[in-house]
N, C-alpha and C positions, 0 to 999 in steps of 0.2 A: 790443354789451356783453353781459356772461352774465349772465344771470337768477341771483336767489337761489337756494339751493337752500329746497324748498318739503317741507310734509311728505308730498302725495302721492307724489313722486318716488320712493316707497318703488315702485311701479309699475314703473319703467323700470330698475330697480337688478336686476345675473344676479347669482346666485350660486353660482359655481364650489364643485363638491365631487368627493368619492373619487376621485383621480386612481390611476391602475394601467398602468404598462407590460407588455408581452407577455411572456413567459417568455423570447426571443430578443433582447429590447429593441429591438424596430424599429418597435414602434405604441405608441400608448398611449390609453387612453380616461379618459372623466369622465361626471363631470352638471353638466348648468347647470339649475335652478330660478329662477325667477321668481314672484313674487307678482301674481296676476290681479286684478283691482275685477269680470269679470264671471264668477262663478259662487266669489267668495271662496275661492280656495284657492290654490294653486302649482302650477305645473305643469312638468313636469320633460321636457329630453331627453337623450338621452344623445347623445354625441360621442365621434371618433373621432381619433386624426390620425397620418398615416406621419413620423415623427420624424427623416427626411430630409428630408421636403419643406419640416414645417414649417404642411400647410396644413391647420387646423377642417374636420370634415365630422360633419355632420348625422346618424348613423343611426338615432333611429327619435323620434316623438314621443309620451310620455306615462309615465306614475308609472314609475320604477325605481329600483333604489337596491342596495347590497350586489354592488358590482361585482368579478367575477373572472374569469380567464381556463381556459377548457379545454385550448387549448393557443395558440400565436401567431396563431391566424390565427380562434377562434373564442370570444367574449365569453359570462358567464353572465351573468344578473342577477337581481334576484328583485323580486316584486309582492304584496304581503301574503303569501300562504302559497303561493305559486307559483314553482319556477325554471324561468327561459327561457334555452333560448341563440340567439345571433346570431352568423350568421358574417359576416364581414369581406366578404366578397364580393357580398354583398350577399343580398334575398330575406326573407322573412318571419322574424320569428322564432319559434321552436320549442317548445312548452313539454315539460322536461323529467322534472318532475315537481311533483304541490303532495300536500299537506299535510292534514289537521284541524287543528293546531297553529299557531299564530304562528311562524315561522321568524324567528331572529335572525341568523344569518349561516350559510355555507355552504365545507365544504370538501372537495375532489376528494378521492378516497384511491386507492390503486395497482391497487388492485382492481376498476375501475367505481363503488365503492359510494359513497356521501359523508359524511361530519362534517356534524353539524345541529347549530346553537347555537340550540334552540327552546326555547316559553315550554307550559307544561303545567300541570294542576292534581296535585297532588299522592296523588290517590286516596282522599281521605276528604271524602265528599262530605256536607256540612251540609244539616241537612232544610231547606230553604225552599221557604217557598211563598209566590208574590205578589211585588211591587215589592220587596222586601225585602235589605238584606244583612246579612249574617251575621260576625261577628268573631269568633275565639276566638286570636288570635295579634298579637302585637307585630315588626314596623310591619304594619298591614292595608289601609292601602292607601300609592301612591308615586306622588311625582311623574310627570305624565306617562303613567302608566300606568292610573291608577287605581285600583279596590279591585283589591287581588294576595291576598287572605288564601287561604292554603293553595295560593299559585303557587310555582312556583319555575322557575326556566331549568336547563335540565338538555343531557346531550350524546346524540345517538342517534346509531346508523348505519342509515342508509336504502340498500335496496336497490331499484333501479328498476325491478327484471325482477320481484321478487317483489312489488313495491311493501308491502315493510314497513318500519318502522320499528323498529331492537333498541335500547332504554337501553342506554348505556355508566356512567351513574350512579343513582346509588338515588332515589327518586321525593320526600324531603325535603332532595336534596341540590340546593343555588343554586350556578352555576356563572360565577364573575368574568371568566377569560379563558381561552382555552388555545390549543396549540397541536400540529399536527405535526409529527416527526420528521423530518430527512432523507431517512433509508429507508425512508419507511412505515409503519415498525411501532407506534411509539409515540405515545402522547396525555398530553400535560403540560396543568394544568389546576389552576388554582387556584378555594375553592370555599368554601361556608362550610353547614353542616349542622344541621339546626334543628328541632323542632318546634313550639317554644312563642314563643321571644322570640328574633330573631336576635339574634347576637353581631355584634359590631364587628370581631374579628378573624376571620380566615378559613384555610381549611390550603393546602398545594401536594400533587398526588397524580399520581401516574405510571400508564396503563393501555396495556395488551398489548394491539394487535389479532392476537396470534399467538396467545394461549390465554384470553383474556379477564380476567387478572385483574388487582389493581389493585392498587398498592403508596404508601403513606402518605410522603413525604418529609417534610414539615412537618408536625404538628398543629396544629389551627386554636386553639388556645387561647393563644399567645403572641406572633403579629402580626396584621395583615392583612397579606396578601401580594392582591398586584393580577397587573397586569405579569408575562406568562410566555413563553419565548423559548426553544426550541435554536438551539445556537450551534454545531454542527457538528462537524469534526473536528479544524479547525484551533483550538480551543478545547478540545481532547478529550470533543468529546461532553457538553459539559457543558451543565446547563440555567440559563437567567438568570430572576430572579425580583426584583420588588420588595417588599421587605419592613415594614411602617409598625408601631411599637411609638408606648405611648399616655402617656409621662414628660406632655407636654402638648397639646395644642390646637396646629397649625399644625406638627409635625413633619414633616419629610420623609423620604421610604423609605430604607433602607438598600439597597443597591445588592447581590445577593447569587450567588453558583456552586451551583448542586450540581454537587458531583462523582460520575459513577458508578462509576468505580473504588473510591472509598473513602466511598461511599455519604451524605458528608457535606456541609456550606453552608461557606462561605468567603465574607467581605465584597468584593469586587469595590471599586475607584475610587469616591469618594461627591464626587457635582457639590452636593452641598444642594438639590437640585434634585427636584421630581416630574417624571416624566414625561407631559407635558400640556404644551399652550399656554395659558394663562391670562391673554392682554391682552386683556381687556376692547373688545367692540363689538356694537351691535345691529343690524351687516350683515354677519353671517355666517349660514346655512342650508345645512346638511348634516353630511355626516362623512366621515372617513378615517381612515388609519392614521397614525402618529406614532412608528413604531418602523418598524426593520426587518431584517433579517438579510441581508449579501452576504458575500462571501468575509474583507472587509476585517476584518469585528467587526457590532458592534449598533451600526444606526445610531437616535436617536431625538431628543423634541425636548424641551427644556428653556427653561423663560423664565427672563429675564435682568434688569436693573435697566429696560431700554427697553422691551424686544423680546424674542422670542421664534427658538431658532435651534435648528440641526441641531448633534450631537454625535455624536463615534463612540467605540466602548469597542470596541480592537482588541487581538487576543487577547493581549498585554503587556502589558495592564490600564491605560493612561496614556491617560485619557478627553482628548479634543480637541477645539476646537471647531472645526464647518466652514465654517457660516457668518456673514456677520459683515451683517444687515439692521436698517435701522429700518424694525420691521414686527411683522408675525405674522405667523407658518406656520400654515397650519390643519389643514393634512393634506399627506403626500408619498410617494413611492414609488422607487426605485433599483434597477435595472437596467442594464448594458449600458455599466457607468464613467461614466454620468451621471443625475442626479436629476430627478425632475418634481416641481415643487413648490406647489402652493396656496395663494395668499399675498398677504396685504393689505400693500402698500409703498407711505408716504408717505400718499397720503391717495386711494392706487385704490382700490377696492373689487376685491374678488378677484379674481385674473389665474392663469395657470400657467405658471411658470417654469422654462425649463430649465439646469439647473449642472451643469457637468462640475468636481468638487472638485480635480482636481491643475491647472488653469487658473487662472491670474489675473483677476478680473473679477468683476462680481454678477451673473451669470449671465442667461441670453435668455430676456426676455418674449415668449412663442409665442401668446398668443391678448390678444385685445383688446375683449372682450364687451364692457364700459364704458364703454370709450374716447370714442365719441358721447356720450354722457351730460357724462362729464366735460370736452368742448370746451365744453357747454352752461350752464354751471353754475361757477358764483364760490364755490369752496370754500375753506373759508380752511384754512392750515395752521397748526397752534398753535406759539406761540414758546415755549423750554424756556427754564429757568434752576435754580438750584440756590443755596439756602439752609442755615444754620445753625439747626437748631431748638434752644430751652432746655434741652436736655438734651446740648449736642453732635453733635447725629445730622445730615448731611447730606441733605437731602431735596428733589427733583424736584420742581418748579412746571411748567405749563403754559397756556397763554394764549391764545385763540381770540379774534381781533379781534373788535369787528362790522363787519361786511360797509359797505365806503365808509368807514370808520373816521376819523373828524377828532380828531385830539387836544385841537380846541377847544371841542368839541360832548361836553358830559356824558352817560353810557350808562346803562343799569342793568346788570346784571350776574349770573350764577347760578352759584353753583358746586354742580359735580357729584360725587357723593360713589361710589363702585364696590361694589360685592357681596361676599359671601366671609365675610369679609374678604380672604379670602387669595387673590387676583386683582390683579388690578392695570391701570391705565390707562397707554395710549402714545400713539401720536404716526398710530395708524390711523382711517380713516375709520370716522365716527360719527354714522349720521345725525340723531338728537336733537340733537346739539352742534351738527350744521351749521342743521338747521331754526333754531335758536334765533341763532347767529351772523347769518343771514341775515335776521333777526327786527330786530335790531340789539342784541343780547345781546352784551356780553364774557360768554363761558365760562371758565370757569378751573376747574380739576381738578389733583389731587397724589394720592401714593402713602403714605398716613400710615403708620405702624407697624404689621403685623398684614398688610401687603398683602405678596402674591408675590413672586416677584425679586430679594430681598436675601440668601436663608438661612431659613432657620430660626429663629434667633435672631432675627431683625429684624421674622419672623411672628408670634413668641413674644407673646400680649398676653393669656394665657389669666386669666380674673380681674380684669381690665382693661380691659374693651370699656368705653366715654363716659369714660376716663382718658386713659389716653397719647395714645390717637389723637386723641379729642375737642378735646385741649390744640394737636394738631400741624396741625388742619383751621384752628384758630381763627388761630394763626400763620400757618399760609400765607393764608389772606383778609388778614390785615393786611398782609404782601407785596405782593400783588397789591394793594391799595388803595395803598402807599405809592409802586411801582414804575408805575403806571398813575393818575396824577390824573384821568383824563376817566371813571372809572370811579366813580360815585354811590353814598357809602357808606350813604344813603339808600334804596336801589332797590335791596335786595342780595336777593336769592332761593336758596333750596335743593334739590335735586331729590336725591334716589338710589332705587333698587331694594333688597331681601333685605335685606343689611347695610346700606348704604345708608339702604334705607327705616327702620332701625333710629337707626343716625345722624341721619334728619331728625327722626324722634319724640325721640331725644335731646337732639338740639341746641335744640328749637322748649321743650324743659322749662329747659333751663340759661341761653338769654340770647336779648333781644329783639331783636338785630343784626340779624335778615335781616325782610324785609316779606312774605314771602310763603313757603311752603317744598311741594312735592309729594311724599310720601310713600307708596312702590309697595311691594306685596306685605311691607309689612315687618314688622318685633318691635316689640312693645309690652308682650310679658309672658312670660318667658322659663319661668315656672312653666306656663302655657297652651302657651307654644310646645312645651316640653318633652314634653308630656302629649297633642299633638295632633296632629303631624307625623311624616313619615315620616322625622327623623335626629334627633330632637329629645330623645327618650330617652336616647340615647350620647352625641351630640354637643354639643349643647346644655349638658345638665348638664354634662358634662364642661366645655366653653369656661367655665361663667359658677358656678355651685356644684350642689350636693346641695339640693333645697327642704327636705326632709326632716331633714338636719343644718345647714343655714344658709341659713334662710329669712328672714333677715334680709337678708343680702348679696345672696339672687337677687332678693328685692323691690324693693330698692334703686337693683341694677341695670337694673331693667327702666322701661324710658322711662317706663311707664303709672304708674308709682310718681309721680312728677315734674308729668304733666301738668296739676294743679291751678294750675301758675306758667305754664303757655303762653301767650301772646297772641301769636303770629303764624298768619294764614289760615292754614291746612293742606287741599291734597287731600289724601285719600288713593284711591289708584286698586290695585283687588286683582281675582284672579278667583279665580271658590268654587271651584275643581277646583285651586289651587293647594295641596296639601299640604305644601309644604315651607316655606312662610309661609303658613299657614292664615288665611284670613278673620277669625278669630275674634281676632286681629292687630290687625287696621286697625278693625273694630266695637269694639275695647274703646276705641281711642285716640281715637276720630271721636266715639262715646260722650262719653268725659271731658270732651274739650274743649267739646262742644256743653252739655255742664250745666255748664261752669262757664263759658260768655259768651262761649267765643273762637269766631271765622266757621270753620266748617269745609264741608268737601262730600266725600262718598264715591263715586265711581261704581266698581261692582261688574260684573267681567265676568261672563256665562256660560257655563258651558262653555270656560274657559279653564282655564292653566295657569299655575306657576311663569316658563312662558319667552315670556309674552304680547307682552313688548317684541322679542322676538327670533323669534319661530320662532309666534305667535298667529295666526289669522285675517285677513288684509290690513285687511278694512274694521275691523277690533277693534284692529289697531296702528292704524290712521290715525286712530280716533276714539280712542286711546289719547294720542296726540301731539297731538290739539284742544284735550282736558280741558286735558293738560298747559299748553299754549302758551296758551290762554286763561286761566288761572288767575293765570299768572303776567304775564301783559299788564295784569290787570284790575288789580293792584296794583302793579306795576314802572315799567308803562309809563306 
């Protein structure tokens, strides 16, 4: 019989990243990462495999990441501020050159010399003295990173003979994405220019590596432009760019050409779609690419009402889709008339898939890291169904049995609320849902208003967060309570993260329905949130009002306003190094409730982050998921 799945199990769970095939398309490599219990960290190797054969090989173990090729037969990679390469043949690997700088990614140029996507301080250096930081600039510090005040990412070219490093950009300029030309010559690169307070939007700029200089295509003062691409010649040399203008909250890019003949932008095919995978899960660890450029067009990945899947925009502009998975792509690569792909399907945890797209089929799973694990282990798969909300809007239910599930036998039950908002939940492995399934939890989760995958329109909820959605969470629980009688409307509990965690402080102020609720990293005070985060300035205000001109409406809005009506238990679980839901979050709301008699408990990571559920310290997720599951035992069960 399979055992539950347990919250350790976070342990024996790989997870697949940066997949890249050869320049030739006959090899391809990765990372597989793992979460250790001894010495709390992850530890990484990289892999190889001849895409004839088909067969995993092992080449080296420990930290790497930022995988690329030198040419078919010879691998780079990089190690905090170090690149190494590896050949195929085996033999030590080589370091090629490192840094004083944080290296962010790494590209070859025709010349020997390379593209450095590094992080650097900006040359005006604040008197400090002592334990101290220093702020004189908006945002100052960021998720993830930390205090950045007066950082920015910038583009150099490193020579390895001279071992220097030359700026390709000016020392206040932050640098989104970019890319190389065909030929060599040129550097597209989108970027945003600052000294005081960044801006929201950002410009697109063209640089010569034939005479050094640098030519403005976009000014940054009327989108964010992300996403930047040449597309070749079967495209006429034209560059692809994503475009984000700000009517409201949850917009998506505009899909855009320059053309260099006539030095102009042209709107390209619009999917409503960003470019990203956005299904929600907290067994994903790493990165890749998500775009890419072959002969065909730009291939990239867009998510869908389920799932998340491969598109190409082929130079006739009639965007397609290629593949059709209930899943997520996390990262993929193309070469050689067929795909490698990175991809949680059904309820694996990541695997890599290879697709040949003019074939019929869902393409060959080549590696099976997991496979063991999940012979071991009684996962359950959620059952879908679809509803009529009060407003006419059709919307996605999903339903996690418990584990042995008797229709005779009464459950309690938790539902799970998603981040973002503008994300969304499918049908992949989720170790939380499963811990708790295996608990004897019914889980149930839906995609309310505001969530990814429908448009824009259907994201659209700016001025409306604990409105439309709030109304759409409540109907689906009664769903799921009317469609599942063994489910105890009694023993109902709430969990979510970010948004989420926003949602449960919402929902625990507007009605007493659920007994228990755990509330992560979340909003409790949108005026704080605003004023203490590194998006909370633009984004923030923008999603909910101005404090300033209606400080009524941001009050109102913000769950902390409300909390004097809670009576259900509340964790709240945060870590202080998370600045994109700052602490000061969850202390205002754990605060309220605790003066006004309702049972609450905070536990405070440290030295965490925004992505504690996903990407924290092993032993900090496992006792992340204790809190959790004991919290809602103590009252459910």
């Amino acid at each position: 019989m399979k055992k539950p799945v347990r919250i350790d199990d976070l342990y024996q769970l790989k997870f697949l990243s940066e997949p890249v095939i050869s320049p030739d398309g006959h090899f391809a490599a990765w990372v597989v990462n793992q979460a250790e219990k001894e010495g709390n960290h992850y530890s990484s190797s990289l892999w190889v495999m001849d895409l004839s054969e088909k067969v995993p090989k092992k080449m080296r173990e420990g930290a790497c990441s930022g995988l690329f090729w030198l040419d078919s037969r010879t691998l780079a990679y990089r190690t905090a501020n170090t690149i190494w390469k590896l050949p195929l043949t085996g033999g030590e690997a080589e370091e090629l050159f490192s840094i004083e700088e944080a290296i962010l990614s790494v590209r070859p140029l025709q010349d020997g010399t390379y593209l450095l996507h590094y992080s650097h301080s900006c040359g005006e250096e604040l008197d400090v003295e002592g334990d101290v930081d220093v702020f004189d600039e908006l945002p100052f510090w960021k998720n993830g990173k930390g205090v950045t005040n007066k950082m920015r990412n910038g583009l150099g070219i490193y020579n390895p003979e001279q071992k220097s490093l030359r700026p390709v950009t000016g020392p206040f300029v932050d640098v989104l994405y970019f890319d190389v030309s065909p030929n060599g010559r040129q550097i597209v690169y989108s970027c945003r220019e600052y000294r005081d307070v960044q801006s929201p939007t950002s410009g697109l700029r063209l640089y010569s590596l034939q005479d050094g200089r640098t030519q403005i295509l976009q000014n940054q003062r009327e989108a964010q432009i992300d996403q930047v691409k040449f597309l070749g010649q079967k495209f006429r040399n034209r560059i692809f760019y994503t475009a984000k203008t700000f009517e409201f909250v949850g917009r998506n890019p505009a899909y855009m050409l320059w053309d260099p003949e006539t030095g102009r932008s042209e709107k390209a095919a619009f999917p409503d779609a960003m470019i990203t995978n956005t299904v929600g899960t907290d067994s994903a660890y790493g990165g890749g690419a998500l775009l890419c450029v072959c002969e065909e067009g730009l291939y990239f990945c867009n998510t869908g009402r389920h799932s998340s899947e491969i598109f190409l925009l082929p130079p006739d502009g009639a965007v397609r889709q290629i593949t059709s998975w209930d899943g997520a792509i996390l990262s993929f690569d193309k070469k050689g008339g067929q795909f490698l792909i990175n991809a949680m399907r059904g309820q694996k945890p990541a695997e890599l898939y290879l697709l040949n797209p003019d074939a019929s089929g869902a393409g060959e799973q080549v590696t099976d890291f997991n496979g063991s694990y999940l012979e071991s282990r009684a996962v359950q798969a959620p059952e879908r169904f679809t509803w009529v909300n009060r407003d006419g809007v059709e919307l996605d239910g999903y339903v996690l049995l418990p584990l042995n599930y008797d229709p005779a036998t009464s459950y309690p039950g938790v539902l799970e609320v998603h981040g973002g908002p503008k994300v969304m939940f499918g049908s992949v492995y989720h170790h939380e849902m499963q811990c708790l399934a295996g608990k004897g939890y019914f889980v149930f989760y839906t995609n309310p208003r505001g969530s990814d995958g429908r448009g824009e329109a259907f994201a659209d909820i700016t001025g409306r967060l604990g409105e439309v959605d709030y109304g759409d969470l409540m109907e689906f629980v009664d769903q799921v309570l009317k469609r599942y009688p063994a489910l105890d409307e009694k023993r109902l509990g709430i969990c979510g993260g970010s948004y989420g965690g926003f949602m449960c402080n919402w929902v625990i102020g507007h009605t007493d329905r659920f007994a228990a609720a755990v509330s992560q990293r979340s909003i409790s005070n949108f005026i704080s949130k605003g004023l203490c985060t590194d998006i909370g300035f633009y984004h923030n205000f923008a999603q909910v009002a101005d404090p300033w001109k209606d400080f009524k409406k941001i009050w109102e809005a913000s769950p902390v306003s409300h909390a004097f009506q809670a009576q259900t238990p509340t964790l709240f679980i945060q870590s202080d190094e998370d600045y994109r839901c700052f602490m000061s979050g969850s202390i205002q709301m754990f605060s309220a409730l605790k003066q006004h008699g309702t049972d609450a408990k905070m536990v405070l990571f440290h030295g965490e982050n925004h992505e504690l559920s996903r990407s924290g310290k092993p032993q900090n997720r496992i006792r992340r998921l204790e809190e959790l599951c004991g919290w809602l035992d103590r009252y459910l069960m």
